[in-house]
OpenMM code with the backbone's topology and positions (N, CA, C; nanometers):
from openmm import Vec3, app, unit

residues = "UNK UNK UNK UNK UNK UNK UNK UNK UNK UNK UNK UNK UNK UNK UNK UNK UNK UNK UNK UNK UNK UNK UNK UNK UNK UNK UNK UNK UNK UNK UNK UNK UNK UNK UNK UNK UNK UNK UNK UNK UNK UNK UNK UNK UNK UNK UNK UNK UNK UNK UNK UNK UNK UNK UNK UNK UNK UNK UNK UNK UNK UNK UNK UNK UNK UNK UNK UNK UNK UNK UNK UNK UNK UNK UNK UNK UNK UNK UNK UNK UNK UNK UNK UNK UNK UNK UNK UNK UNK UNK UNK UNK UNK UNK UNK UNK UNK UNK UNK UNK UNK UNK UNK UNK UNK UNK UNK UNK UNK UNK UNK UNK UNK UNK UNK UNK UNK UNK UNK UNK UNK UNK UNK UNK UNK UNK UNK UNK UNK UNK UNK UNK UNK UNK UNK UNK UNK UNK UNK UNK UNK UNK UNK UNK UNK UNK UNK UNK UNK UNK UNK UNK UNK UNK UNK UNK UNK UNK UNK UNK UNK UNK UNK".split()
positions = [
    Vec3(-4.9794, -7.0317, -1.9202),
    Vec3(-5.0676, -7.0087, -1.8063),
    Vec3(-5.0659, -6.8609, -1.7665),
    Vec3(-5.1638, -6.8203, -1.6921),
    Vec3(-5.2084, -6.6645, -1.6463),
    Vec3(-5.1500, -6.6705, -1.5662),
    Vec3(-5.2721, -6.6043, -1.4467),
    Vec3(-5.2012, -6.5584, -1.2954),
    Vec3(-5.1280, -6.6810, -1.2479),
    Vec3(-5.0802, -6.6208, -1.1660),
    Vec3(-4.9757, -6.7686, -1.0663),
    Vec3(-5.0043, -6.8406, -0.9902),
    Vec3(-5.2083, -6.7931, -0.9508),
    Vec3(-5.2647, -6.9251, -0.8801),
    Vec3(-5.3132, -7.0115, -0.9971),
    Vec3(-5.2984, -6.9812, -1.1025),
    Vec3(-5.3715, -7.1329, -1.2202),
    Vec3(-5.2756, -7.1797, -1.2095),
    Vec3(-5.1686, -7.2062, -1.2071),
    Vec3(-5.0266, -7.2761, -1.2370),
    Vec3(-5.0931, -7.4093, -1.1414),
    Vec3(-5.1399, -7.4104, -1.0291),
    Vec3(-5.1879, -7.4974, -0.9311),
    Vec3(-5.2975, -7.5551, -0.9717),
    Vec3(-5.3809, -7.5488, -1.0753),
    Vec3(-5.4687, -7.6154, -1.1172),
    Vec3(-5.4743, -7.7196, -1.2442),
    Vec3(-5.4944, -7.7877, -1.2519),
    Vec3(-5.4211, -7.8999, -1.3767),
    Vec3(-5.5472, -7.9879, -1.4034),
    Vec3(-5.5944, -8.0608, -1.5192),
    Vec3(-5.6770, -8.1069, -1.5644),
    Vec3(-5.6458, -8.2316, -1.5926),
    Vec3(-5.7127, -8.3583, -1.5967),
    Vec3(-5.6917, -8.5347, -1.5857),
    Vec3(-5.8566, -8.5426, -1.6840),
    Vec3(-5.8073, -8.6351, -1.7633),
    Vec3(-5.9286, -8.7239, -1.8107),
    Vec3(-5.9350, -8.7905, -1.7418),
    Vec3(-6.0604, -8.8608, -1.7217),
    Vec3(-6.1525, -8.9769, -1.6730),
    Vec3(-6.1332, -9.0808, -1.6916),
    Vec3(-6.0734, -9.1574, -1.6771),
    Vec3(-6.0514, -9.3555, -1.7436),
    Vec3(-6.0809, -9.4404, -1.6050),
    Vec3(-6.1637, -9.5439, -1.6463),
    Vec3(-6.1304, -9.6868, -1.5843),
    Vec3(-6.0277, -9.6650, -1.4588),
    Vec3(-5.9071, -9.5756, -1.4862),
    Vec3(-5.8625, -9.6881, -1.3447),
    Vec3(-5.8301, -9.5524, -1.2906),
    Vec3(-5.9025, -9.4011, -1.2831),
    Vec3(-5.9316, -9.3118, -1.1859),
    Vec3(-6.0670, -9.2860, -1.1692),
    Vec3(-6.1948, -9.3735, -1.2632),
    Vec3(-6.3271, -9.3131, -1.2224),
    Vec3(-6.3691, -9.3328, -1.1082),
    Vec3(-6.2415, -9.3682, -1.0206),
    Vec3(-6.3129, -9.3785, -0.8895),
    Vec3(-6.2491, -9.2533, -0.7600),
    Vec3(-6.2520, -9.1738, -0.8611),
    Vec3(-6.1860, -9.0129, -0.7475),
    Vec3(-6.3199, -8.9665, -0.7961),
    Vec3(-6.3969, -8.9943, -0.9403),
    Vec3(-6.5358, -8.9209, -0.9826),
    Vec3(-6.6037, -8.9663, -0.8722),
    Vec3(-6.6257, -9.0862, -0.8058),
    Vec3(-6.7210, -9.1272, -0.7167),
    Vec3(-6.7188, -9.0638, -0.6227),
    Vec3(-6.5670, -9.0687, -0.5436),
    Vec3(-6.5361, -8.9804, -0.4341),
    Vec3(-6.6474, -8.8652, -0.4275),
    Vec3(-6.5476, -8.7673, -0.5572),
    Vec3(-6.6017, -8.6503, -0.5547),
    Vec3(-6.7747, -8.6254, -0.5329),
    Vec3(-6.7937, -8.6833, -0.5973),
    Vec3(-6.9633, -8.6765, -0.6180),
    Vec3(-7.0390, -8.6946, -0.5256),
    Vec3(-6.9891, -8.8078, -0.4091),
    Vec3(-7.0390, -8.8189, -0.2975),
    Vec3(-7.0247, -8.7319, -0.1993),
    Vec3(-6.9125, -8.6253, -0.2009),
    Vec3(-6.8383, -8.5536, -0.1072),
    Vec3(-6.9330, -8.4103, -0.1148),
    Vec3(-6.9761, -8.4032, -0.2770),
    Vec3(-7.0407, -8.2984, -0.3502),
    Vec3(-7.2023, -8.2559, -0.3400),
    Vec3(-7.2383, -8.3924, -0.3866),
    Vec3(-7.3882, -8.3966, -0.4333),
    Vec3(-7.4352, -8.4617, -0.3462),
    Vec3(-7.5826, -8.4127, -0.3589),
    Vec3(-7.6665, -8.4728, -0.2290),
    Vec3(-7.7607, -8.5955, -0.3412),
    Vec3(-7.6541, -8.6285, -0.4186),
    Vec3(-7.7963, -8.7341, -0.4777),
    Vec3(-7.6881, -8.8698, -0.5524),
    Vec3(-7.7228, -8.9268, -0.5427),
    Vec3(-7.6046, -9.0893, -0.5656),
    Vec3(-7.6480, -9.1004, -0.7279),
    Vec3(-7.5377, -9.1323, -0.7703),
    Vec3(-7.5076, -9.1480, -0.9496),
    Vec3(-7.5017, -9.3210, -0.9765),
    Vec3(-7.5855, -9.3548, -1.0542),
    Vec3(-7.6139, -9.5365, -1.1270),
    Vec3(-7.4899, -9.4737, -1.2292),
    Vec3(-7.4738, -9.6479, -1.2700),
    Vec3(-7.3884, -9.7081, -1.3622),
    Vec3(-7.3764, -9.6380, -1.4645),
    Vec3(-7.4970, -9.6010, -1.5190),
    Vec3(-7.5093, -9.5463, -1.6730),
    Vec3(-7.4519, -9.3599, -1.6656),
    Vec3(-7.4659, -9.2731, -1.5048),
    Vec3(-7.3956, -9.1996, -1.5246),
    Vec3(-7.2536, -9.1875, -1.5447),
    Vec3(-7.1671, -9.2461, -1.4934),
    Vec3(-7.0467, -9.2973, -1.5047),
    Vec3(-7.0184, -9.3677, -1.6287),
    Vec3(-7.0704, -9.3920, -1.7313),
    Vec3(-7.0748, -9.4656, -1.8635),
    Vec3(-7.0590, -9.3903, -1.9359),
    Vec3(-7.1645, -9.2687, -1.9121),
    Vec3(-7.1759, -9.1030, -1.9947),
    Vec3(-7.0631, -9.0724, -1.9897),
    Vec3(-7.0381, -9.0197, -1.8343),
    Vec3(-6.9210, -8.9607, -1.8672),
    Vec3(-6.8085, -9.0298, -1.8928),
    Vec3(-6.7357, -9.1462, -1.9108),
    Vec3(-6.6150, -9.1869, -1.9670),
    Vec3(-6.6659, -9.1920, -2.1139),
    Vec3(-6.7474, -9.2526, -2.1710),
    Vec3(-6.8083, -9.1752, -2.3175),
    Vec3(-6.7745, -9.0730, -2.3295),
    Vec3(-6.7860, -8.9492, -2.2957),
    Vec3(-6.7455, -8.8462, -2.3564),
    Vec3(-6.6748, -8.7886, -2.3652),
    Vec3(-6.5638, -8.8694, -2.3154),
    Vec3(-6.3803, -8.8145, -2.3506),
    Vec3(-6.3631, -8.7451, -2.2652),
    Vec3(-6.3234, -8.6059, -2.3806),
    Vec3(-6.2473, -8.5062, -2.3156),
    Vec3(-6.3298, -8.4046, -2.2780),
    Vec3(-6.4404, -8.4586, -2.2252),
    Vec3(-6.6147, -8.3852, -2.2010),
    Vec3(-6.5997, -8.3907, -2.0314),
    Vec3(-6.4994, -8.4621, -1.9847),
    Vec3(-6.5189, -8.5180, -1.8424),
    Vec3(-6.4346, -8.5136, -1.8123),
    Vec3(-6.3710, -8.3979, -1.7040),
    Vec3(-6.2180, -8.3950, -1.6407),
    Vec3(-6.2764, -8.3718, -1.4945),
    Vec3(-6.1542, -8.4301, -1.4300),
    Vec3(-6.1062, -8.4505, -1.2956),
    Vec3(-6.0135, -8.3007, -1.2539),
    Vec3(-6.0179, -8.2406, -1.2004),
    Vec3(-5.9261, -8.0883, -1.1555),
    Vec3(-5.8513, -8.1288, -1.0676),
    Vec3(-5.7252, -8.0809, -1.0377),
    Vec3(-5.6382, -8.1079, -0.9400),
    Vec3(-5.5287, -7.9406, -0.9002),
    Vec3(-5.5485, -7.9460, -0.7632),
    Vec3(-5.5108, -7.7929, -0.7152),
    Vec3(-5.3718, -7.8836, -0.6199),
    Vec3(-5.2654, -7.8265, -0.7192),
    Vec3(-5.1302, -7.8644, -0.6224),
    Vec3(-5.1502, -8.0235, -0.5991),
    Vec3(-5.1830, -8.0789, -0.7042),
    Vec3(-5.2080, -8.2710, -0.7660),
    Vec3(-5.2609, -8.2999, -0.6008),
    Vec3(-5.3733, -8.2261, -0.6233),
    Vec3(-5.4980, -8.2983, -0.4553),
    Vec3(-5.6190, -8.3083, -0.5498),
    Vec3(-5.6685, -8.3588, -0.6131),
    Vec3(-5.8554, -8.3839, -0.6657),
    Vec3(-5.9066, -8.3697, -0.5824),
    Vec3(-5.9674, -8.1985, -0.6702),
    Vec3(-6.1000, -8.1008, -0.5930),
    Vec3(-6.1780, -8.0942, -0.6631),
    Vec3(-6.1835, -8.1793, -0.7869),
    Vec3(-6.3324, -8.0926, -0.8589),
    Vec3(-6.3386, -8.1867, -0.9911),
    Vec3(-6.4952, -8.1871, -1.0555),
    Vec3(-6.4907, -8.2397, -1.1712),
    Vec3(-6.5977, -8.1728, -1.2502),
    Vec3(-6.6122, -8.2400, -1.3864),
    Vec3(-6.7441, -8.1692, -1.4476),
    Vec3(-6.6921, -8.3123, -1.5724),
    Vec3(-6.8434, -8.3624, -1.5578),
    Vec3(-6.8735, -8.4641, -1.6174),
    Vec3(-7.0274, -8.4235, -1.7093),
    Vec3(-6.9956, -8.4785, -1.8539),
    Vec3(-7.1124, -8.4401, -1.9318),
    Vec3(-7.1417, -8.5819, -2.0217),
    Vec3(-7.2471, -8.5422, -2.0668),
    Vec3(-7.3245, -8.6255, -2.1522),
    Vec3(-7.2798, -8.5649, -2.3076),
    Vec3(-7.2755, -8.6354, -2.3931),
    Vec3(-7.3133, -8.5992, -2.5354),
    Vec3(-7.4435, -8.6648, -2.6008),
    Vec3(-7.5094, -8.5672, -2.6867),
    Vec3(-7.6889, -8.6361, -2.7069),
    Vec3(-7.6596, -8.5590, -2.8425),
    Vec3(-7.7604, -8.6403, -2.8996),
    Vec3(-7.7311, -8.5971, -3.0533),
    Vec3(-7.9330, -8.5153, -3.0468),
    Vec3(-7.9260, -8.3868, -3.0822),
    Vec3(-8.0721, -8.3770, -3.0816),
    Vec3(-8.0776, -8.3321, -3.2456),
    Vec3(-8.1629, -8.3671, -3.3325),
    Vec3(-8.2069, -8.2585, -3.4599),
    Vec3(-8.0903, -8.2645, -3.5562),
    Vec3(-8.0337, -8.4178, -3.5396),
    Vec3(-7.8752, -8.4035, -3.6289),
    Vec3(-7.7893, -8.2760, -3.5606),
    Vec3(-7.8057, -8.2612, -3.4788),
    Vec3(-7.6850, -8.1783, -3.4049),
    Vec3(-7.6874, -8.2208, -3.2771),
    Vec3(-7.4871, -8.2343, -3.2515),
    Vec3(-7.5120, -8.2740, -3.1080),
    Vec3(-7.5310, -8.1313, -2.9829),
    Vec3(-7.5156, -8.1790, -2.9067),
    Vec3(-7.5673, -8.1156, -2.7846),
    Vec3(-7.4652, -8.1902, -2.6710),
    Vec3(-7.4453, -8.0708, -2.5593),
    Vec3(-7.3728, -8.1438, -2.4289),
    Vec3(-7.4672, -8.1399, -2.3016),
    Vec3(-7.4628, -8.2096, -2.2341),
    Vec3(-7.4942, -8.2025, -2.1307),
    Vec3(-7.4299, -8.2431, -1.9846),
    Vec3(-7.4166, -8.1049, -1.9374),
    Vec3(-7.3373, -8.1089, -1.8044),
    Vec3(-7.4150, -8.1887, -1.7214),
    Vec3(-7.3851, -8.3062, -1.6712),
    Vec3(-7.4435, -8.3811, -1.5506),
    Vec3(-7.3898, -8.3125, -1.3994),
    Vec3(-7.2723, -8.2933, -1.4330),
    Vec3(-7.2124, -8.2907, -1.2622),
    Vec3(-7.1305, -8.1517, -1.2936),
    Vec3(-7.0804, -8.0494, -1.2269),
    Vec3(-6.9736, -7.9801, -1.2178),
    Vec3(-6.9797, -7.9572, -1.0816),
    Vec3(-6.8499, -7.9857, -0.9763),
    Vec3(-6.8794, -7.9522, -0.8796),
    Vec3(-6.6662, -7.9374, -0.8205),
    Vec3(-6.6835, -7.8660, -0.7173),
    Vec3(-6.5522, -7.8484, -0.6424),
    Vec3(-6.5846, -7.8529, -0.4751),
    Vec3(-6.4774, -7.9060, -0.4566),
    Vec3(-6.4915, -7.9100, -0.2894),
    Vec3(-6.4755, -7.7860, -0.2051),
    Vec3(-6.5692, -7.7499, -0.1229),
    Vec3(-6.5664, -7.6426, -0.0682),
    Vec3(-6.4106, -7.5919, -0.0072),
    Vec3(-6.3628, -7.6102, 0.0426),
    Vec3(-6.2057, -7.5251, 0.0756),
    Vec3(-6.1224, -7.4546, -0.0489),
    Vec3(-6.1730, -7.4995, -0.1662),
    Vec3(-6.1089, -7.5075, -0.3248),
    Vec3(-6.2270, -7.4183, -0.3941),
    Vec3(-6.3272, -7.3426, -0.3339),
    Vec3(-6.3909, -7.2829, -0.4076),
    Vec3(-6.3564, -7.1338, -0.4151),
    Vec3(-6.3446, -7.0626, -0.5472),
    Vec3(-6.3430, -6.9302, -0.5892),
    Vec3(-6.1472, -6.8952, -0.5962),
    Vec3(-6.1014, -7.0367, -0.6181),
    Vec3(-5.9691, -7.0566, -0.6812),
    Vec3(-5.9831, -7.0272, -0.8226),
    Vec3(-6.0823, -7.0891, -0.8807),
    Vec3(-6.0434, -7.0484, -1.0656),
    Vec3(-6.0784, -7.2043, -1.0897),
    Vec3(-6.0748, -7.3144, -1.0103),
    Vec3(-6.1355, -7.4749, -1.0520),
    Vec3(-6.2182, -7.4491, -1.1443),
    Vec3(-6.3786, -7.4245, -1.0848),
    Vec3(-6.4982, -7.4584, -1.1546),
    Vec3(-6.4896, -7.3559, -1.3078),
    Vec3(-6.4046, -7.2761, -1.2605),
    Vec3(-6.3895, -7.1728, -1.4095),
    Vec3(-6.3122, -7.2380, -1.5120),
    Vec3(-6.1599, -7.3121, -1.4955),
    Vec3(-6.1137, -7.3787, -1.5658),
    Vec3(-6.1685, -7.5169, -1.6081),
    Vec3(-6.2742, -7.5727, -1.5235),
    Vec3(-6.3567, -7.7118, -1.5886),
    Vec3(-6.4241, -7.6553, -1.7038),
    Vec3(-6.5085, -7.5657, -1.6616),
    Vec3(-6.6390, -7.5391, -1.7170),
    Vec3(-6.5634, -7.4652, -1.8857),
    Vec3(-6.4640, -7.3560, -1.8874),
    Vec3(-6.4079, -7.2915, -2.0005),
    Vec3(-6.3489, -7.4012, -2.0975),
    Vec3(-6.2935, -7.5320, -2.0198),
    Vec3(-6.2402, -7.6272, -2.1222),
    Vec3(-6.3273, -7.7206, -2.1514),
    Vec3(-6.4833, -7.7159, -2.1077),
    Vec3(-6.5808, -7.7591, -2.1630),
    Vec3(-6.6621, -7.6891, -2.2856),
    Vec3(-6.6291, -7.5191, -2.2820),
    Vec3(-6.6986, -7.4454, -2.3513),
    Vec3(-6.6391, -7.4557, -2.5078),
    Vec3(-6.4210, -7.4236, -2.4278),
    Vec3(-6.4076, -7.4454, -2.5853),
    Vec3(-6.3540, -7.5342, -2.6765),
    Vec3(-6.3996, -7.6747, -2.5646),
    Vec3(-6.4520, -7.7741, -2.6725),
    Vec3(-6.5388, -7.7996, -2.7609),
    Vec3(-6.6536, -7.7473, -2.6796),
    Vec3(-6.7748, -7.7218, -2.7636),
    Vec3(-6.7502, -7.6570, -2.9014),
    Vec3(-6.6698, -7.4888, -2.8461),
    Vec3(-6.6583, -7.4596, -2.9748),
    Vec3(-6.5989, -7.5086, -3.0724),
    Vec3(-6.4619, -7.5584, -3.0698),
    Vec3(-6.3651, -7.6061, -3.1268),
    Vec3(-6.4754, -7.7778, -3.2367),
    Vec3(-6.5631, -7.8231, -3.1450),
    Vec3(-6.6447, -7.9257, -3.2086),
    Vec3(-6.7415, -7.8763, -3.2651),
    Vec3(-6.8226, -7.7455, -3.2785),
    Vec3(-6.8792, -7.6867, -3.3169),
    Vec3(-7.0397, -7.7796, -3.2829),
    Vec3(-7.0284, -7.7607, -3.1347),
    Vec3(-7.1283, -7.8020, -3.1035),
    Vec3(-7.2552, -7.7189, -3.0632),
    Vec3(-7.4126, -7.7172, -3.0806),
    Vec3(-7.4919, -7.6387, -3.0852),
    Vec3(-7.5261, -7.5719, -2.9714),
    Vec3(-7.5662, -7.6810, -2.8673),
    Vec3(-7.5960, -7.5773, -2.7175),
    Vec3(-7.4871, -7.7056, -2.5691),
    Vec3(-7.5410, -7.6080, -2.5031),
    Vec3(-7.4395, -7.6760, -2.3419),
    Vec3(-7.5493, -7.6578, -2.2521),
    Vec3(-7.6161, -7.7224, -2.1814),
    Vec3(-7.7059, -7.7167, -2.0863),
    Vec3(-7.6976, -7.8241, -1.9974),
    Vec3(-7.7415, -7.7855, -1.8642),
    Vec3(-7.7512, -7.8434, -1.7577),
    Vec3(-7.8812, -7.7912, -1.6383),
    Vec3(-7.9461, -7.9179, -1.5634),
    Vec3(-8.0131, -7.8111, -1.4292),
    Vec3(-7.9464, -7.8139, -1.3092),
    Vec3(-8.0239, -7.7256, -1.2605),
    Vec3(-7.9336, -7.6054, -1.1119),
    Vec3(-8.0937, -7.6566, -1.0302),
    Vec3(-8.0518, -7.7006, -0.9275),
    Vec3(-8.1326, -7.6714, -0.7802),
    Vec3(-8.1967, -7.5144, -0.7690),
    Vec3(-8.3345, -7.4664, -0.7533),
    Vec3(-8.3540, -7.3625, -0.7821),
    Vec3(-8.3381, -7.2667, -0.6899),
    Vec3(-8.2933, -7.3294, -0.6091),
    Vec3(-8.2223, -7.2722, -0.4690),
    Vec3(-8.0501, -7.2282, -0.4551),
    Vec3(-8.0162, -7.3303, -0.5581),
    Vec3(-7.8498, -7.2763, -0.5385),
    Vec3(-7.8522, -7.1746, -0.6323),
    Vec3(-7.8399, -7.0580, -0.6007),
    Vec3(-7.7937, -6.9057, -0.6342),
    Vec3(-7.6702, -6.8733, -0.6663),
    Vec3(-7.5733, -6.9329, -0.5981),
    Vec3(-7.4491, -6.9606, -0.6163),
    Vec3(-7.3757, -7.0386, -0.7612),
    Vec3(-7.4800, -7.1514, -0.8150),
    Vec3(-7.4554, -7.1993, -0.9436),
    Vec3(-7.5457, -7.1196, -1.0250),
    Vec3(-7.6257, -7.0253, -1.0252),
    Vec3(-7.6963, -6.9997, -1.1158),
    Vec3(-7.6163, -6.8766, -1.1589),
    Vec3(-7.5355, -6.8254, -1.0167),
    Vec3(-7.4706, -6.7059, -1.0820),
    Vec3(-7.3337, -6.7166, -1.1507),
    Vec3(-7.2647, -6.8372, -1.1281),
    Vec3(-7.1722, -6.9280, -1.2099),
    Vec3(-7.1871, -6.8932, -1.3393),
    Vec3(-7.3064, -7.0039, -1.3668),
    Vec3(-7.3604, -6.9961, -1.5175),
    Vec3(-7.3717, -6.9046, -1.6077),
    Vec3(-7.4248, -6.8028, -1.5192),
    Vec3(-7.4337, -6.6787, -1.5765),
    Vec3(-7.3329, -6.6083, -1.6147),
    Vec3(-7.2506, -6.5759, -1.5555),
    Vec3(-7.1216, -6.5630, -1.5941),
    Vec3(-7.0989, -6.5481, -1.7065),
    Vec3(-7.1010, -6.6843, -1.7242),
    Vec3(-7.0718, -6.7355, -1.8757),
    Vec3(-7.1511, -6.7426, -1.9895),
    Vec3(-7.2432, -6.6940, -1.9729),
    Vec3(-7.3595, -6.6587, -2.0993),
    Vec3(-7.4618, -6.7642, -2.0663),
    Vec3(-7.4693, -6.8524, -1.9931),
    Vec3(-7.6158, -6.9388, -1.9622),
    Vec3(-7.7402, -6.8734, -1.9353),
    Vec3(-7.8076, -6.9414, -1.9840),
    Vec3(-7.9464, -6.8638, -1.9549),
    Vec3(-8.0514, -6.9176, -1.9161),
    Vec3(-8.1263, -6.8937, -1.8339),
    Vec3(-8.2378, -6.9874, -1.7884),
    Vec3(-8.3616, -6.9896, -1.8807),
    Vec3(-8.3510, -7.1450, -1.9057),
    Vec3(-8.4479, -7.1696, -1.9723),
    Vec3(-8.5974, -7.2631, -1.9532),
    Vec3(-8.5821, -7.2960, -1.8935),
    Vec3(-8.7123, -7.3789, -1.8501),
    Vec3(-8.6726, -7.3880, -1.6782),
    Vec3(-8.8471, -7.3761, -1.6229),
    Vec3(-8.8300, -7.4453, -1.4754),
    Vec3(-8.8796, -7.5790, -1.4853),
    Vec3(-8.8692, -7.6848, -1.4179),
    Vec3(-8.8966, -7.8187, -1.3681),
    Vec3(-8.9847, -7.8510, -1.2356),
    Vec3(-9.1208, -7.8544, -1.2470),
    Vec3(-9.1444, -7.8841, -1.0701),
    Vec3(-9.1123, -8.0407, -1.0946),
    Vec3(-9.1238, -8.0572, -0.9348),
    Vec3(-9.0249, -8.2101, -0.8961),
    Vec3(-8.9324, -8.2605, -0.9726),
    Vec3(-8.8392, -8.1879, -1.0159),
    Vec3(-8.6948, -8.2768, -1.0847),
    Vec3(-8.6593, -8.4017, -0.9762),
    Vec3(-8.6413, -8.3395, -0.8761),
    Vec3(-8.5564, -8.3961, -0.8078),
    Vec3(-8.6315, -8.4421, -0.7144),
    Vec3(-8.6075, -8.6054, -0.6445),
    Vec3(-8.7178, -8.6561, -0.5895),
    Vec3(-8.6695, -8.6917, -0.4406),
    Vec3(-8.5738, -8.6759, -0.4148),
    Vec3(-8.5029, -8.6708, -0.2198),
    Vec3(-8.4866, -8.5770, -0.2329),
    Vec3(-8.5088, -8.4513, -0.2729),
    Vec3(-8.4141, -8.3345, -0.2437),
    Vec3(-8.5111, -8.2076, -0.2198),
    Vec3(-8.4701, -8.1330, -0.1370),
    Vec3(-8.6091, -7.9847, -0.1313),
    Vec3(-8.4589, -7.8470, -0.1436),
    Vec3(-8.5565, -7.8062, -0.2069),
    Vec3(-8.6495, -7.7675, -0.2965),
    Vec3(-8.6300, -7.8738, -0.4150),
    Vec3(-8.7239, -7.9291, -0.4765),
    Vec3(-8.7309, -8.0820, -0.5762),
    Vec3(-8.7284, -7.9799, -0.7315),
    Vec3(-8.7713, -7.8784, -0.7165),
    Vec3(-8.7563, -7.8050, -0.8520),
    Vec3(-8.6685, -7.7272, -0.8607),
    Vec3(-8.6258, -7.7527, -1.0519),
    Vec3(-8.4747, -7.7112, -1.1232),
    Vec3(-8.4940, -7.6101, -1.2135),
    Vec3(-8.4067, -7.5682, -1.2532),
    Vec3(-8.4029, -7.4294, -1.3289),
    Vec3(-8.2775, -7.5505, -1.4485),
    Vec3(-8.3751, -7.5183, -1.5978),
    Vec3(-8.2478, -7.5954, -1.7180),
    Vec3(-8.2180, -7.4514, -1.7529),
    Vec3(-8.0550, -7.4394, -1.7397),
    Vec3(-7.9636, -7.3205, -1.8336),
    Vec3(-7.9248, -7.3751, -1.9355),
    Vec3(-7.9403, -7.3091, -2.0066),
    Vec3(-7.8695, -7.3071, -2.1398),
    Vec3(-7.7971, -7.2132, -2.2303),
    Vec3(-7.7306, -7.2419, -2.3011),
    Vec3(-7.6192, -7.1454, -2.3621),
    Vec3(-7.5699, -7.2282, -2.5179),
    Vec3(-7.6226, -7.1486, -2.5803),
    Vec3(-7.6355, -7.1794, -2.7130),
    Vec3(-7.5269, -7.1269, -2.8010),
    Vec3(-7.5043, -7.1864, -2.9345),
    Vec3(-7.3540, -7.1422, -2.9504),
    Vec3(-7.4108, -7.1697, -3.1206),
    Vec3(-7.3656, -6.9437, -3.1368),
    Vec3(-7.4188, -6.8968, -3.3086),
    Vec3(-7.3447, -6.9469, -3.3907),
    Vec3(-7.2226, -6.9725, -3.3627),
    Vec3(-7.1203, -7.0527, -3.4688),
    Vec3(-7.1622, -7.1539, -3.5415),
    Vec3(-7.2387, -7.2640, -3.4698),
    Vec3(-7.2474, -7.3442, -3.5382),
    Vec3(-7.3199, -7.3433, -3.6982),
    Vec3(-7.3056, -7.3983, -3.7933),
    Vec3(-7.3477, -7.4108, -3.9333),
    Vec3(-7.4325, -7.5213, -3.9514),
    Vec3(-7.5679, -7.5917, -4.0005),
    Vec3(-7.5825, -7.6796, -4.0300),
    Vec3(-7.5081, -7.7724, -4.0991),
    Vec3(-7.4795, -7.9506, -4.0519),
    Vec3(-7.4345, -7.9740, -4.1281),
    Vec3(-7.4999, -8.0515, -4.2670),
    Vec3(-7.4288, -8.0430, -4.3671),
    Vec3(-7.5066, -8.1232, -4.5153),
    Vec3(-7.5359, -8.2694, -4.5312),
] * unit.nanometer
topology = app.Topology()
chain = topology.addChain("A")
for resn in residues:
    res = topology.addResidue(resn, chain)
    for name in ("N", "CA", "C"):
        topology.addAtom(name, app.Element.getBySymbol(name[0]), res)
């Protein structure tokens, strides 16, 4: 481990008998309620979907999809989120980096997710990290204003076709 505030941050897979701190979180997080089949995704995708814990308190998660597009898969971030008192600790940086280098390590093609085109705050996240905006969305989102999304994406040259 690095500095001496990561030491306080620790990572949990997703199973059956904690997907219900994901609910917590999500409700605590997001302004929009998650069906069955999101919660399906993410315990599907393993080690695609961790739970964060700052000093073993669950503050944060990032839950993804795996989609196979063009014989190559693809991830898709559904959720990344941290509870506000726990933000600009290093959480959403340590979800999101052990999502990236899984990707790489699986040699997976791109990582994308959409952003509220209003939160500025996740777009400059993303960015960060090499995301890039790629498409806008009018009405993604259908309770929510501003209803249109910005899809980032961040594509990854490593990968090789496979034979």
């Amino acid at each position: 481990m690095g500095a001496g505030r990561e030491m306080a941050i620790s990572l949990d897979g997703v199973r059956d008998k904690n997907v219900m701190q994901l609910k917590k979180l999500n409700t605590a997080l997001f302004p929009v309620r998650y069906n069955d089949k999101y919660y399906a995704d993410a315990l599907a995708s393993g080690e695609f979907t961790k739970l964060a814990y700052f000093s073993d308190i669950c503050v944060g998660s990032i839950a993804c999809r795996l989609e196979k597009k063009e014989g190559a898969v693809r991830v898709y971030i559904m959720t990344l989120g941290v509870l506000a008192p726990y933000r600009g600790l290093g959480v959403g940086t340590k979800l999101l980096t052990h999502v990236l280098d899984l990707s790489s390590k699986q040699n997976i093609s791109e990582i994308y997710l959409h952003v509220q085109t209003n939160n500025d705050d996740a777009i400059a996240f993303y960015k960060k990290f090499g995301f890039e905006i790629t498409e806008t969305i009018q009405n993604y989102y259908t309770n929510i204003t501003p209803p249109d999304c910005y899809v980032l994406s961040k594509v990854f040259s490593h990968v090789s076709p496979k034979k």
